[in-house]
C-alpha positions in Angstrom: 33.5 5.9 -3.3 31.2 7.9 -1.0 30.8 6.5 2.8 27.4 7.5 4.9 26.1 6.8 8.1 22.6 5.4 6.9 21.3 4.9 3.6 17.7 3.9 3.2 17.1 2.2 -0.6 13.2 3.6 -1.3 11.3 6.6 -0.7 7.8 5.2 0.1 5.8 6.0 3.6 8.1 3.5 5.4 11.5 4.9 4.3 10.5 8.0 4.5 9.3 7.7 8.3 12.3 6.3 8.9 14.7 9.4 7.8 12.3 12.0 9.5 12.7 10.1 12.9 15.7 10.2 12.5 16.1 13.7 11.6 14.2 14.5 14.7 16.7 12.8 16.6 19.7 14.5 15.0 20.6 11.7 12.9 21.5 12.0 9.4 20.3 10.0 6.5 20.2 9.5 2.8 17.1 8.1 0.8 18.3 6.6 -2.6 15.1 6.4 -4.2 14.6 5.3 -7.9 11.6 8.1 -9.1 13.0 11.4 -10.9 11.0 13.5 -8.4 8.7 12.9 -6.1 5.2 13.0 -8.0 6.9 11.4 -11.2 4.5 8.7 -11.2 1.1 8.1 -9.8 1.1 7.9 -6.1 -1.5 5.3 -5.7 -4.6 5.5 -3.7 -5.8 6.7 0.1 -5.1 4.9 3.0 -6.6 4.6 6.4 -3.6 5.3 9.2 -4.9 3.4 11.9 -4.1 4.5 15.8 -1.9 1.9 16.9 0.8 1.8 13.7 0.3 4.5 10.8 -0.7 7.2 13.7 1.8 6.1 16.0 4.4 6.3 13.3 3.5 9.8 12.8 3.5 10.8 16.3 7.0 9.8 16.6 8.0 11.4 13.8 6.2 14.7 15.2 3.7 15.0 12.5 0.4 13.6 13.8 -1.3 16.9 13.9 -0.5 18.2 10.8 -1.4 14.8 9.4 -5.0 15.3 11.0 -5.3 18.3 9.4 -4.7 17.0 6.4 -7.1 13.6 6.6 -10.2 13.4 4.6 -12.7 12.2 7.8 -15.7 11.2 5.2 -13.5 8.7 3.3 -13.8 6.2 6.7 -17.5 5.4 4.3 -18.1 2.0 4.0 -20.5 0.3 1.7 -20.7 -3.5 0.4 -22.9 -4.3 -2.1 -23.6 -7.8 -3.8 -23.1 -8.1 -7.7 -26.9 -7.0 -8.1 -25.5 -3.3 -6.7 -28.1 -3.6 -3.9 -26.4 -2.4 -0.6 -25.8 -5.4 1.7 -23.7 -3.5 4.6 -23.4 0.6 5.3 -20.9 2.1 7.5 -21.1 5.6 8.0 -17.8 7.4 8.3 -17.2 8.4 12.2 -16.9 11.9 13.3 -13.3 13.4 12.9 -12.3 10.6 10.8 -12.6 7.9 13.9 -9.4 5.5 14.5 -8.7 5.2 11.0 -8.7 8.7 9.1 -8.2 9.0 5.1 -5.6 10.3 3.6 -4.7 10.5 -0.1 -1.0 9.0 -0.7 0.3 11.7 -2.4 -1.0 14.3 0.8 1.1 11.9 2.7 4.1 11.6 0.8 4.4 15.3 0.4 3.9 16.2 4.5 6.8 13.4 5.4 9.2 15.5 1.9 8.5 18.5 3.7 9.4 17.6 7.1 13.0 16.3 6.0 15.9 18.7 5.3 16.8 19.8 1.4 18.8 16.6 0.0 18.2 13.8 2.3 16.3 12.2 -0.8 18.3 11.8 -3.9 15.7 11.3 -6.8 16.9 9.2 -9.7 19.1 6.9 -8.0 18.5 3.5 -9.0 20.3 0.8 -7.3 21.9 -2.0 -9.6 24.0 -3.8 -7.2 24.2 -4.3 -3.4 27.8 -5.6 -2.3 27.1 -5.7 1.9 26.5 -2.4 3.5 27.9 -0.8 -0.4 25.4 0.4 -2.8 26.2 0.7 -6.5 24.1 3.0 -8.5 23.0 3.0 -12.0 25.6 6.0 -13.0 28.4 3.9 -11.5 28.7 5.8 -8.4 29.1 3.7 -5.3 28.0 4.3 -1.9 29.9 2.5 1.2 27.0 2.8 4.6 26.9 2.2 7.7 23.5 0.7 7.9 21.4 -0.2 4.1 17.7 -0.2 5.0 15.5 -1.9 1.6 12.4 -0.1 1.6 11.9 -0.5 -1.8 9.4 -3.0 -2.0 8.3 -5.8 -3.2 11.0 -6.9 -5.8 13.7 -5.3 -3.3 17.0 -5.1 -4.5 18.0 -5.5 -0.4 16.3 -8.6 0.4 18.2 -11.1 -1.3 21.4 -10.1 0.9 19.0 -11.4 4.0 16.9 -13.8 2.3 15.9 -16.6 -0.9 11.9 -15.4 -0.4 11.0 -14.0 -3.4 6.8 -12.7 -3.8 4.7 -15.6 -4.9 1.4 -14.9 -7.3 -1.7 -15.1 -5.2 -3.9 -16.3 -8.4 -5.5 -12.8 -8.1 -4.7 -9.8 -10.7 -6.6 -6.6 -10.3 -7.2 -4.1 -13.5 -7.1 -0.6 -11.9 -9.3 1.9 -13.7 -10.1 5.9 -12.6 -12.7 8.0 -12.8 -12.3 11.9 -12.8 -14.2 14.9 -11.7 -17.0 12.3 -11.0 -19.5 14.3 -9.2 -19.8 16.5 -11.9 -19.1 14.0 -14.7 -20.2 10.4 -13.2 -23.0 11.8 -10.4 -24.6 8.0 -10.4 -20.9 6.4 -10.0 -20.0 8.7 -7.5 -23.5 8.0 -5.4 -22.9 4.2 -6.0 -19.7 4.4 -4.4 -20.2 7.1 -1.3 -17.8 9.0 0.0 -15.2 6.7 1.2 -14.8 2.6 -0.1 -17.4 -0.2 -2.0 -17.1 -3.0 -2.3 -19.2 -5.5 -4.3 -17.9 -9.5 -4.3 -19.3 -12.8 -5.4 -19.0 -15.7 -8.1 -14.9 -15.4 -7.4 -15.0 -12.0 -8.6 -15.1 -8.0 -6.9 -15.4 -4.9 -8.1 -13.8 -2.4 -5.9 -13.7 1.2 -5.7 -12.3 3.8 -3.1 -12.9 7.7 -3.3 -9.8 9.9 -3.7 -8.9 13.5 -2.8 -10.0 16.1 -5.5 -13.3 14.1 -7.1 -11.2 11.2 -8.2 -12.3 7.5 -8.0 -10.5 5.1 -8.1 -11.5 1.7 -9.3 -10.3 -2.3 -9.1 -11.9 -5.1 -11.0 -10.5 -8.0 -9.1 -10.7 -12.0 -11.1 -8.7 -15.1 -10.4 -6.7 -15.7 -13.4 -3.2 -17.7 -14.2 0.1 -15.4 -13.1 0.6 -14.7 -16.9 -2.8 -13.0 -17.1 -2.2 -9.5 -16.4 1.2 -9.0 -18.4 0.1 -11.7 -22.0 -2.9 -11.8 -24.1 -5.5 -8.8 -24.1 -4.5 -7.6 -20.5 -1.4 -7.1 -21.7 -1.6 -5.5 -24.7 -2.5 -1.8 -23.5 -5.8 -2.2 -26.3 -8.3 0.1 -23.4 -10.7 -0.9 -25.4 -10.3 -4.5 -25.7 -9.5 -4.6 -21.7 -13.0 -3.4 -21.7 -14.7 -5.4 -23.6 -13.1 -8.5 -21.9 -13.8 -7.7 -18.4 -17.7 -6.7 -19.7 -17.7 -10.1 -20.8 -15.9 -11.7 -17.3 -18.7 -9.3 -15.4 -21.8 -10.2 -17.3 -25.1 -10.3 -15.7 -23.6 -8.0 -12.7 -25.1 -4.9 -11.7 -24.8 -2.2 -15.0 -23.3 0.5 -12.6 -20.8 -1.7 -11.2 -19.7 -2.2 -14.9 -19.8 1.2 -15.8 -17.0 1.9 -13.1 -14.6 0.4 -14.8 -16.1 0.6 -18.3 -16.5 4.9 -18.2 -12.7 5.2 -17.3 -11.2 8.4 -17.5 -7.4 7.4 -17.6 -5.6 3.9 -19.0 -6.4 0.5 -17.8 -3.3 -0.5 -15.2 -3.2 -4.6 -14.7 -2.2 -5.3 -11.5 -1.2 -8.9 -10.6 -1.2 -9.3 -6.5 1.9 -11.1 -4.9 2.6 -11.6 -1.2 5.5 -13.3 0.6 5.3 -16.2 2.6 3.2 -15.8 5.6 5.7 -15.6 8.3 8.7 -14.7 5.8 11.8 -14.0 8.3 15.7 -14.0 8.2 19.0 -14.7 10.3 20.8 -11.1 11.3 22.6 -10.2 8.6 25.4 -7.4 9.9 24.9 -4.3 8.7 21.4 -4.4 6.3 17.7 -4.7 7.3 14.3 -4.2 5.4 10.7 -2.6 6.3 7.6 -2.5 5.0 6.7 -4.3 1.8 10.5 -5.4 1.0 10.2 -7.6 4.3 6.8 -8.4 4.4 5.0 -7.8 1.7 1.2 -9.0 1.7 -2.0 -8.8 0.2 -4.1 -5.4 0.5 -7.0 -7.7 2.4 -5.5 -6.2 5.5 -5.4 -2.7 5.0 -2.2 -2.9 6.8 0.9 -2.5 4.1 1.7 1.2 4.6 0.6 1.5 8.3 3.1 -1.7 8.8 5.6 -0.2 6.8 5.5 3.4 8.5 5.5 1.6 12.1 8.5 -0.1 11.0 10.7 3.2 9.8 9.2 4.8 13.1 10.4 1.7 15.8 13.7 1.9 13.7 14.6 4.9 13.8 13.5 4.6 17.8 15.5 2.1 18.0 19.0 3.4 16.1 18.5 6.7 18.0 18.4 5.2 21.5 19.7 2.3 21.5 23.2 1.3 22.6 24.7 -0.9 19.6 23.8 -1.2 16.2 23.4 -4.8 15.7 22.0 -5.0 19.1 19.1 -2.6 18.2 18.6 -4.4 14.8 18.1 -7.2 15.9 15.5 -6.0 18.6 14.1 -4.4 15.5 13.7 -7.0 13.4 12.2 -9.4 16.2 9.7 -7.0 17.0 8.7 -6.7 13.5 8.7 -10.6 12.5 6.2 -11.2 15.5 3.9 -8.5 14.1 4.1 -8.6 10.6 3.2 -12.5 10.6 -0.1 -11.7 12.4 -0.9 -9.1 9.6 -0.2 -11.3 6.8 -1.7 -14.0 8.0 -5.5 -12.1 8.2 -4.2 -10.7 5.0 -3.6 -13.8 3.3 -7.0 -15.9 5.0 -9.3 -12.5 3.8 -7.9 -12.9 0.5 -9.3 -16.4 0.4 -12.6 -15.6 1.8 -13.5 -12.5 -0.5 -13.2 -14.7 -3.2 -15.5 -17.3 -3.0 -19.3 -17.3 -4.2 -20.8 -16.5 -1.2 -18.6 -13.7 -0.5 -20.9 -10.4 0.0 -22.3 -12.6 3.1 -19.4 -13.5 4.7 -17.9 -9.8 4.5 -21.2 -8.7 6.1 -20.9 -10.9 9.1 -16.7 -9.8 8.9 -18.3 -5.9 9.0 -21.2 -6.4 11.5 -19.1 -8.3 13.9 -16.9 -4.6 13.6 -19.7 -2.3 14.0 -21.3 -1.7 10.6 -24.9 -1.5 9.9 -26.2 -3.8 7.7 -28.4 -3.3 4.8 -31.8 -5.7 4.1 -32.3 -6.0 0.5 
């Protein structure tokens, strides 16, 4: 059996935040993280780092201005349209990016790698079993720790040591499609969605799309649908084609460009069912163990706050481990601070999800975005 100081179980944003502030404070971690490399998979989307968490995080790990560099300024575009495509609400993207700049998750994930020294991340290290503060990984290896930190998630192997919550189907499942090279190859698509995120909602249904890094879109046709809808039946089957022709059907009578973005896919249809925990979703001190990010508070995207929450949370961690004076002292302080504002997130997140998804729902995201500064649009 191995023994380590820290050993953080998850190598998204939040865990690793957490092991650069602590690198920058001289301590020492280890990242078990599942992924054979880092770009393995698909990275996901862009997110907006806002100034008071995502940024924040970043300036304590040393790395804002290296992250600015790197943000995409004209993705802060906002546009709504209703399901007739005509453009109910434009927000132009403010100069230098404003308080919430764009950056592409994989541009993220690969300034944090870079900032942390050669093997703090061990790729390919799936956890099977969590025994206290030991780790037991799929080749059999076990790992005794100091300190476990889940930020792996939402189906956390961590959690249950701290918690019975488990994520609980929101009745809304996304099919993610993308569009490549679409200025050259999609010029309407890419002028119906702008430079930075759409949105176009009504009858209980949305269609929404966010511009990538390198002329990518990509694209989420949203519907309320049983938990079993995304993984059974023709959403399930991995049929393109028949995932197609069903949400044509679902989308009927809605503007023929807001079909076409997820009809004129470049890459495979991806269901994605949405879960959250409970609003509020906290736990007794457990010695030893603690979670961030989605594996303790995992939410609907109706926030925009999941990896800005997460990265504040590795940041005020690793703040706290550094400086403070005992461990379980400092965790709990930790996990205090986060409970009080992770509920207020998921609570907007979970009351948005609601009200995007009823009929009238391009005019109540207009009066949301007017009251916030955007410019709306007569038809």
């Amino acid at each position: 059996m191995s023994s380590i100081g820290i050993a953080i179980v998850g190598g998204g944003p939040g865990g690793l935040t957490l092991a650069r502030v602590l690198h920058t404070r001289g301590i020492g971690s280890t990242v078990y993280e599942m992924d054979a490399s880092a770009f393995a998979r698909d990275q996901g989307g862009t997110l907006d780092l806002d100034e008071g968490a995502g940024q924040e995080a970043l300036r304590e790990a040393g790395l804002l201005d290296r992250f600015l560099e790197l943000s995409r300024p004209e993705g802060g575009e906002l546009r709504v349209l209703d399901r007739n495509g005509a453009v109910r609400l434009h927000e132009p993207a403010s100069e230098g990016g404003g308080e919430r700049p764009e950056i592409d998750r994989s541009v993220l994930k690969q300034l944090l790698l870079e900032s942390l020294p050669e093997g703090t991340v061990r790729w390919g290290s799936r956890v099977v079993a969590v025994d206290g503060a030991t780790l037991t990984l799929a080749d059999g290896e076990r790992v005794e720790a100091d300190l476990v930190v889940g930020a792996d998630g939402a189906w956390s192997k961590i959690r249950p040591l701290l918690s019975d919550a488990h994520p609980i189907y929101s009745g809304l499942s996304f099919v993610e499609a993308n569009l490549l090279d679409v200025d050259t190859r999609h010029p309407e698509l890419s002028a119906l969605v702008g430079h930075g995120s759409m949105f176009s909602l009504g009858d209980e249904k949305g269609v929404l799309a966010q511009r990538n890094g390198g002329g990518r879109i990509r694209v989420y046709a949203a519907v309320k649908a049983p938990e079993d809808w995304a993984g059974t039946g023709v959403v399930g089957s991995g049929d393109d084609e028949a995932i197609r022709r069903l949400l044509l059907d679902l989308f009927e009578g809605w503007d023929e460009g807001l079909r076409r973005l997820f009809a004129d896919g470049d890459l495979p249809l991806v269901p994605r069912p949405i879960y959250a925990l409970p609003v509020g979703h906290r736990w007794e001190r457990v010695a030893g163990v603690t979670l961030l990010g989605d594996a303790a508070h995992l939410m609907s995207l109706f926030a925009g706050a999941g990896a800005n929450l997460a990265m504040l949370d590795g940041a005020r961690l690793g703040v706290a481990v550094a400086e403070g004076r005992t461990l379980e002292g400092d965790l709990a302080a930790y996990e205090a601070e986060m409970f009080r504002r992770s509920e207020a997130e998921a609570r907007e997140s979970a009351d948005n999800l609601i009200e995007f998804f009823v009929p009238d729902a391009a005019d109540r995201i207009v009066t949301l975005f007017r009251e916030l500064g955007g410019e709306e649009v007569r038809p």
